[in-house]
Structure formats: C-alpha cells, structure tokens
N, C-alpha and C positions, 0 to 999 in steps of 0.2 A: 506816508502811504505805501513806499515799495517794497518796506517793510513787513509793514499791516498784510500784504497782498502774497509775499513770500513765505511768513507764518502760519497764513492760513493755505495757498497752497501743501507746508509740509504738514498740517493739520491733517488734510482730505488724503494726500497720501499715506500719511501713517494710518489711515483710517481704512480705507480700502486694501489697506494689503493685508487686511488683518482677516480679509476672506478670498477663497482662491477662485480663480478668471475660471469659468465653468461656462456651459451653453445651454440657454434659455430653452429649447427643448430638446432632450437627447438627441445622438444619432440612432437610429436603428443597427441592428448588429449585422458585422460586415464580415461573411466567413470567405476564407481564402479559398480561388478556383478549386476544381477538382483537377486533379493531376493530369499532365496533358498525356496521349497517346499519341502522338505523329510529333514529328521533326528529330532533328539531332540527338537532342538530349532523352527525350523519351525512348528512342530506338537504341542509344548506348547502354540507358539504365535496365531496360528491358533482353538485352545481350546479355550482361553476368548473372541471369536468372535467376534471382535472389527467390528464396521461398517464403512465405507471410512469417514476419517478425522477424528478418534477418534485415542486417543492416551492412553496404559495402562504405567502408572507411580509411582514408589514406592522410595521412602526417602531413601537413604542408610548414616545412621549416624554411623553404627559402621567401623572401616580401618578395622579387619581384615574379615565383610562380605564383603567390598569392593575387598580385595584380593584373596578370595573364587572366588566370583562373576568376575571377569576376569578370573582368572584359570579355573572356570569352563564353561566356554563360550569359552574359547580357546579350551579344549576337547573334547567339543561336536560339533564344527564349524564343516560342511561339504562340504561347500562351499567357503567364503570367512571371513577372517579378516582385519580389517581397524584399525588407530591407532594413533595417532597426540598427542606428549605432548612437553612440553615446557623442561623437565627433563628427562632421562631416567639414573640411575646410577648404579653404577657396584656394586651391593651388592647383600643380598640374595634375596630378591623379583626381583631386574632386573635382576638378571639371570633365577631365576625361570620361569617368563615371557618370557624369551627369548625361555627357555628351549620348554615351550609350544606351540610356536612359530614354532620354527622347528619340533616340532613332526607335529602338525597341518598343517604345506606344508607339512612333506612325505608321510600323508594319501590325500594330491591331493588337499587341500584348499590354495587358493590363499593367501599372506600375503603379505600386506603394511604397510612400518611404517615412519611415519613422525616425526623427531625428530630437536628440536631447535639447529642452530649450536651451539649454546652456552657450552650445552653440548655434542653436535656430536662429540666431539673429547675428552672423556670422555666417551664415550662408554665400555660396557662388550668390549673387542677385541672380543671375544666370536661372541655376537649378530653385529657388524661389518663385523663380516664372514661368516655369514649367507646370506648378503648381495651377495654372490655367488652360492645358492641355485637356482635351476632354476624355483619355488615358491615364492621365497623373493625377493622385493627389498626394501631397505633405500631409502630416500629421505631427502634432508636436507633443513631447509629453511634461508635462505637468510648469507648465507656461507661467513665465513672468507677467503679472499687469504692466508692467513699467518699460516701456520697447528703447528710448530713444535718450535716456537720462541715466549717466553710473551713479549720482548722488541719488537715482529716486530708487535708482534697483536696489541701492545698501540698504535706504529706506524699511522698503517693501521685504527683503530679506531678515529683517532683524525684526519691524513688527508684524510681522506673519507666524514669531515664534520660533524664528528657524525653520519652518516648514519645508521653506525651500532648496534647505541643503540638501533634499534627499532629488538625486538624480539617479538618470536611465544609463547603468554604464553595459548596458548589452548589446553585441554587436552578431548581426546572421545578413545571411545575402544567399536567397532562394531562389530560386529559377524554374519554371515551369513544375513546382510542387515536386518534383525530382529528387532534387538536388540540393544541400544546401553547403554554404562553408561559415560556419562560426570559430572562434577565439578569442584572442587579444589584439587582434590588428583593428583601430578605428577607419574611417577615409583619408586620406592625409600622406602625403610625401617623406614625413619621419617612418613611417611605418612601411614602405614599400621601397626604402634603398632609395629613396629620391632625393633624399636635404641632404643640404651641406651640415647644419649642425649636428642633427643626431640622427643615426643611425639606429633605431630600435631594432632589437630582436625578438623575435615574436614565433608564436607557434599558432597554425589555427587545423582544423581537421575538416575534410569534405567526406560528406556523408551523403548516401545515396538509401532508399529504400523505408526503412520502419525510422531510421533515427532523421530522415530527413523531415518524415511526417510528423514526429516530435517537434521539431523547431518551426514548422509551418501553424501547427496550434498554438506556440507559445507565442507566436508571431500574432495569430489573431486575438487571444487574450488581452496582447496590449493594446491592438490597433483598438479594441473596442471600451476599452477602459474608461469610465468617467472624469479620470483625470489627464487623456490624453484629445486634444483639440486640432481640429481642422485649422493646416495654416492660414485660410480663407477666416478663421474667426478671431485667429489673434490679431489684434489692432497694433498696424505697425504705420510710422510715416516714411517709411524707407521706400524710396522710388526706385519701383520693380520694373523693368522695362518690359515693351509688348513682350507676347510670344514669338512673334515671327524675328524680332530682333532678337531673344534670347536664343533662337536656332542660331542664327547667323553668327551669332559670338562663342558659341561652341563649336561650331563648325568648323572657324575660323582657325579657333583653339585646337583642334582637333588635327586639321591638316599642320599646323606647324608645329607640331607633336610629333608626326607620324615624318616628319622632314627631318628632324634630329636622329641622327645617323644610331647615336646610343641607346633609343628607344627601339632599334629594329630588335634585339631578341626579345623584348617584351613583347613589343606589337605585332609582332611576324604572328601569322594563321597558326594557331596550333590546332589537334585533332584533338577534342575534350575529352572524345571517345577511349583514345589512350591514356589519357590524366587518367583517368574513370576507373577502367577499366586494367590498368598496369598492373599483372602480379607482383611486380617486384615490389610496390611501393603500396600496395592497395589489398586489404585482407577483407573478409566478409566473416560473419558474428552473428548472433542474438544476442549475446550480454553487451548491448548498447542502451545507455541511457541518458536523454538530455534532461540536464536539470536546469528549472531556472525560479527564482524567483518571483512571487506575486506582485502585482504592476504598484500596491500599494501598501510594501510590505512594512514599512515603516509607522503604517496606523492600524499595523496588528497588535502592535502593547507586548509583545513578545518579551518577558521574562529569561530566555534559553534560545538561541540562535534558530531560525525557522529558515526553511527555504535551501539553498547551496549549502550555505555555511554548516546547517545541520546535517546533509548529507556526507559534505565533507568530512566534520566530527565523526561521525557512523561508521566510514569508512574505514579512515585512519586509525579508529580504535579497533577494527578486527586485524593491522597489521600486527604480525607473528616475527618479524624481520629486521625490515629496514621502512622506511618513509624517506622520502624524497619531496623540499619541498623547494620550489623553485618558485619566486615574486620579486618583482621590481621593487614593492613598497610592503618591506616585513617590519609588522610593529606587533609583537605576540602579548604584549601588558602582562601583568603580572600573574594571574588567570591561565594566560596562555602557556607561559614559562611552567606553571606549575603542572598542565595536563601536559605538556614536551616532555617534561620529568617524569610525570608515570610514564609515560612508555619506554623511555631509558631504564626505570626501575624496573620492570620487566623482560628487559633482553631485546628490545626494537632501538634499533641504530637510527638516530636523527640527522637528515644533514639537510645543510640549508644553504641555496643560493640566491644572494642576491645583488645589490649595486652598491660600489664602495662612492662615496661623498663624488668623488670625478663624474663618475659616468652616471648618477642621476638625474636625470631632471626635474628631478625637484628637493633639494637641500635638505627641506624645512621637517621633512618626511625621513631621510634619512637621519635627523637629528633626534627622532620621535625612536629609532628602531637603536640607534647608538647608544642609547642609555640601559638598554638588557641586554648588549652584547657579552659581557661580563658572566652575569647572573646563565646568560645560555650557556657558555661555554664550562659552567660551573658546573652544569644540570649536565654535562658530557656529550651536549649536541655539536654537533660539527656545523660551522659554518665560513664560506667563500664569498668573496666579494669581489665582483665581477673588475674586472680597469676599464679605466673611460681610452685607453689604445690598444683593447685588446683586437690583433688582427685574426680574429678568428674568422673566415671568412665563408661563411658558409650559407652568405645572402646572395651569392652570388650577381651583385645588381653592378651594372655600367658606373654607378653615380655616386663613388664611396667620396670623392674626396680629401677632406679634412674633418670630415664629421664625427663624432665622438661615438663610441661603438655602448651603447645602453641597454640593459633587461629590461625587456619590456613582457615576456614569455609569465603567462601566469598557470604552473601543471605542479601535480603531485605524481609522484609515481609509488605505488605500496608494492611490497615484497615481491617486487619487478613481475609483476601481473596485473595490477590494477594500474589505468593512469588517466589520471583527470587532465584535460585543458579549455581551459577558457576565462571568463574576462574578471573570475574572483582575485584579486590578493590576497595576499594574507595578513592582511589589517582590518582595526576597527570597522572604517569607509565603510568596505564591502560586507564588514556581517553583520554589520546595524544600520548602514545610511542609507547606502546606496542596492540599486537592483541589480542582479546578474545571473549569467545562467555560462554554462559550460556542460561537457559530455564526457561521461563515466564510461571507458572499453575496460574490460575485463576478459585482454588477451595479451600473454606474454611475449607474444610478436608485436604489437603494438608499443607494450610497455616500453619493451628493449630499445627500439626507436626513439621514444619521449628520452630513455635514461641516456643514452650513446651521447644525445646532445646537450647534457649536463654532465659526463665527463670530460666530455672535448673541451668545455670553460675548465675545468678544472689545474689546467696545465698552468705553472707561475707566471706563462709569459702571458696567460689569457684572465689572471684571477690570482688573489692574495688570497692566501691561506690561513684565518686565523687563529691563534692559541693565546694561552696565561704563562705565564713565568714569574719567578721572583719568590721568597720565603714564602705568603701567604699568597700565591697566587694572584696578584691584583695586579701586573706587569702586563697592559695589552700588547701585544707583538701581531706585526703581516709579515710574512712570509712570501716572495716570490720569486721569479726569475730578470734578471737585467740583463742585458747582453748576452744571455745563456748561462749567466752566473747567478749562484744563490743568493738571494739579499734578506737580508733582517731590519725590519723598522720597528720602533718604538713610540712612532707620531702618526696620526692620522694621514694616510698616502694621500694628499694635495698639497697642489702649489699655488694656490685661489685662497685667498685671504677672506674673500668674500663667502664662499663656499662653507668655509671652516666658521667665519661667524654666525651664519646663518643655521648650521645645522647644532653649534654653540647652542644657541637659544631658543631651537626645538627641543634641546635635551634639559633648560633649564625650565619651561613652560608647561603645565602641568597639561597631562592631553590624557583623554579618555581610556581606563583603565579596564575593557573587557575583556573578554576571552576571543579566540577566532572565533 
C-alpha cells in the first residue's frame, strides 16, 4: 500500500505541474506612485535641473557604495519603493535591506518587492513577513507549485516541459520614482564585499530623471504580469513568524550590524544628494536607454533574439572600432563565434573578458565557454581571464578576507562611446531563457569609465592573457605575471582537481548551440 500511495502521489504531481500555479481571478493593474515632490531625494533630483528627456547617470564600480547607496535611498524614500531581483538571500545585507524596508512602510512609504521564485523560498522568513505589512507586499515571478519537496520540484520541473527553467534575472531598486540603481549586483553578501568566499565584481549605474522613469515602467510591467503572483497566493508550509516578531529580529539584526566597527564606512550618514549630484562621477544625457526584456519572453517563439539580446546585436553591429565585451559567463556557440568573426573581417577589434576556471562560480559554465576558446582566438578575438587572487581592489569594502576575487560585471563597451551595463551575459541563459534588462549611455565620458575598469583587469598580475602557439596553432598558452615575473602556462591555470573535472565535462556535454 505505501507504495500504491507514493505512485500515485508522483502521478498527481507529474500531473499538475504540467500546468502553471496562476490566480483564480486576476489582479487588477498596479501602476507605480507618481514621482514624489518633497523630501530628500526629490529635492536633490530637482537641484541638477535636468530638462524633459534628459537623464543624470553615474558608474557605481565599488559593492560596498553600491550597498550605501540602496540603504541610503531606502531612508530617505517618502513616498514609494520599488524593487525586482533575481536573488534575494538570507544573510547580512538581505536582512539589512529588509530591515530598511520595513522602517520605510512604518514612516507611510509604499513598498514592492519582486523576487525570482527561485529564490522566493529561500527568503529572510523575516522579510517574508513583512509581506503582512499593510505597506508591503511580495510578489513572485513565475512560482513553483511544489514549495516544500526537492524530489517534487525535479518533478514539476521536467514535467512542466521545462517551462520552468525560464527565470527573472533583473535586478533595479527605485526610490520615490526618482531614482533608480540597476545592474549585476543581486541582494546578497558576495555581491557587496561582504563574504568570505567570493568577492564578486560588479558594475550597476544610478539613474535619475527620463532613465529612471524607464525602469519604474519596466518595474510595473512585471509587477502586473499573469505570471507573476502575490506571495499571499503561493502555498507554502514554511512557518512565517508574526509581524511584530519579524520587526523585532531585524531590528535586532540591524543594531548588531551597526555595532560591527567595519560596517561604519558603509553605515555612516552619507548625503545622497552628493552621490546624485557629484560632477566628478555623475554626467547628465538624452541618449539614455533602458532595455529590458518581456516578463514572458520565452513564450514569444522567437526564431532571432527579441528583447536586450536584440538590442545588443544592433548595437554591436554599427561598431566601426573596437567592442568590448566583458561577462562572467561567456558561451558565444558556434553562431556566435561566426558573427565575432564578421566583425573582425571588417576592421572591429574584439576583446573579451571573462573568468578563468579559479575564479568562477560556476565550473560547469566555464567548461561550456572552454571549448570555443580556440576557434575565438582563431577568429582574432582577444580574450582575458580574470584570476580567482586577483588584488585588484577597487571594492573597496572592510570584508575582503580570503575570498576569491570573481566577474561578476556584465557591460559592453562599442568604439569607446557606447556602453551597455546590466544583468545580460553573454550566453545562451540570457538570450533565450532567461529575462533581463540593462541601460544603453551613448556618452564617451561614461564609456571611458565602463572601459578604465577593464583595463585595470587587464594587468598579468589581475588576469591571464590568452593566445595559440605551435605549427598549426592548436597550443593553448595563459600568459601572466608571478611575482612581477612573466609566466607562460600550457595547462589550464588551477590547482582544484575538482574544478578542472567539472568544467572537463561541461566541455564534453553537448549544450545549446545559439547565437547571443
């Protein structure tokens, strides 16, 4: 019988997941406040006097001014917060932000937060609770039936079609319609100079004005989407504790935060109004544009890349120059490699930086991009690979430890005038699975910025340099600096056995051969 009963349990499962978790009657559509006029933030953005269509935008390359720079837009907010990532995790920056969160509805500011199911059930329980706030609500996009079971989620995963591979990997953080800051950086401690293991490197841009209003629409686009659900409607048995106790454990959290002495140049008062508003670091535009993908781009049937990935293409085919492309996870397929080659056959220098087997986190991915190394460098594209100790230090965050230094930075930069940043790679994922969006300046003050901080990798002691050698060319070699000395290798630069097999057998696995 407990047989009989297990059977037919995985029956009803494989049965139900073959259609997706949706709501018995829609939501009504939810558009985001109107832009506030009073407090901080609208009084700074109303200072650099922008004219209709112009847009003020500044480079954020360091994680822990990036984690200022939300903390501090969340305390000054007096009207609304808006919020969409692909990640949100239970450590000290996602609580902190949670923390922020909830103070910011009890002072009467609205709060939405879009989080990818992926990890919606992996949340603070904390910031899940909040979710009961009569200021807050969660949203989740495109939601598991299967909350509490990994053998039911494979289930549901596989007989859904695969439906469910296609995730939200967009990340923005809005503030009183103002202001916004998108990129590559998720919530999470790797990404703000906080972990001990990896130290990601990241780029995101704060936008004020016409492009902030761009990502405040793309924001409501998904919130109202049919495949994104009210955390109140997905059915979890995960014991969410009251509200007034989920204050109090942030609170908690929060003071013993602000007690860690290394946390003071984060947490110290900054003036946003000077983040904002700083010539040196801060230009103002019209050729600003956010792109971002449709909530449900993946059941467009799309024949030819739609959305970023098209834009991208667009782009990169009017460079005259050079392209610049800089991704943590570069897999160009064979497709790919062959339009890299047009633009080499026409006089545009390719160069490409990304993560050597050390410093990825994720092996299996670099094992997928190892096997066109070859064929790239054949086509006459240049390509770098970042070290997992490179000391480039230009995160400046208290919390480096022993953590491995990783690209996490996803931008192009075309004939040092155009430069894209935000949460695309340059892989399959992003131009057929997954959703994302990032923002096109076409200003050579800006570019110069995005490129400065892919030269500074460039140096041997921050990045391996690789070429061919040998009669027929087929000798891969890295190149870099040791001790201030030149080194030549001829093996894959790890000393992780594990590392080496695992990216081994990404490169013998046959894996999706489209274009970006």
């Amino acid at each position: 019988m407990p047989i009989r009963v297990a059977l037919a349990a995985l029956l009803l499962t494989a049965l139900s997941a073959c259609t997706p978790l949706q709501l018995e009657h829609p939501l009504p559509p939810e558009a985001a406040l109107a832009p506030a006029t009073t407090g901080t933030i609208a009084q700074t953005v109303a200072a650099i006097g922008l004219a209709p269509g112009e847009s003020s935008y500044r480079l954020i390359e360091s994680n822990t001014d990036a984690l200022a720079l939300q903390l501090r837009a969340a305390q000054l907010a007096t009207r609304s917060l808006d919020s969409m990532y692909y990640m949100w995790l239970d450590d000290v920056s996602g609580r902190l932000l949670a923390c922020e969160l909830m103070r910011a509805a009890d002072r009467g500011v609205r709060v939405r937060v879009l989080v990818d199911d992926m990890y919606a059930r992996k949340l603070p329980i904390e910031l899940a609770a909040l979710d009961r706030h009569p200021r807050i609500e969660l949203r989740v996009y495109h939601p598991y039936r299967t909350r509490n079971s990994a053998v039911g989620a494979v289930l549901e995963f596989v007989f859904s079609g695969f439906r469910l591979n296609h995730r939200m990997h967009n990340k923005a953080w809005i503030a009183d319609g103002q202001i916004a800051l998108l990129g590559g950086r998720n919530v999470g401690d790797p990404y703000f100079g906080l972990h001990e293991g990896f130290d990601f490197r990241d780029l995101g841009v704060l936008l004020a004005g016409a492009g902030a209003r761009e990502v405040s629409a793309i924001f409501d686009e998904y919130w109202n989407s049919p495949i994104v659900l009210p955390l109140a409607a997905v059915p979890s048995r995960q014991a969410v504790p009251e509200l007034a106790d989920a204050q109090r454990r942030l609170e908690e959290g929060r003071a013993r935060t602000l007690a860690m002495p290394e946390f003071a140049p984060i947490l110290a008062p900054r003036a946003l109004d000077a983040e904002i508003r700083s010539g040196e670091r801060r230009f103002l535009g019209r050729d600003v544009h956010v792109a971002s993908d449709l909530p449900d781009k993946w059941q467009q049937r799309a024949a030819a890349p739609i959305g970023v990935a098209a834009e991208l293409r667009r782009v990169i085919d009017g460079a005259q120059r050079e392209v610049v492309l800089i991704s943590p996870y570069f897999v160009p397929g064979r497709e790919g490699i062959a339009w890299l080659r047009l633009l080499e056959d026409r006089g545009v220098q390719v160069r490409v930086l990304t993560n050597s087997v050390n410093a990825t986190d994720i092996p299996a991915v670099h094992g997928g991009y190892a096997r066109y190394r070859r064929r790239l460098l054949r086509a006459g594209i240049e390509i770098h690979e970042l070290k997992r100790s490179s000391r480039l230090r230009r995160l400046e965050s208290p919390f480096h430890g022993s953590s491995r230094a990783s690209l996490h930075t996803k931008a192009v930069v075309i004939d040092g005038r155009i430069a894209f940043v935000g949460s695309f790679n340059l892989d399959p994922r992003s131009t057929w699975i997954n959703t994302e969006m990032g923002v096109f300046i076409d200003d050579p003050r800006f570019a110069a910025q995005v490129r400065r901080g892919y030269e500074r990798s460039l140096g041997g002691e921050h990045s391996y340099r690789l070429a061919l050698e040998g009669e027929h060319r087929e000798r891969l070699v890295w190149y870099d600096l040791q001790d201030g000395q030149p080194r030549r290798q001829t093996r894959e630069p790890t000393s992780s056995w594990s590392r080496r097999l695992v990216a081994l057998l990404a490169r013998v696995v046959p894996t999706v051969e489209r274009h970006l």
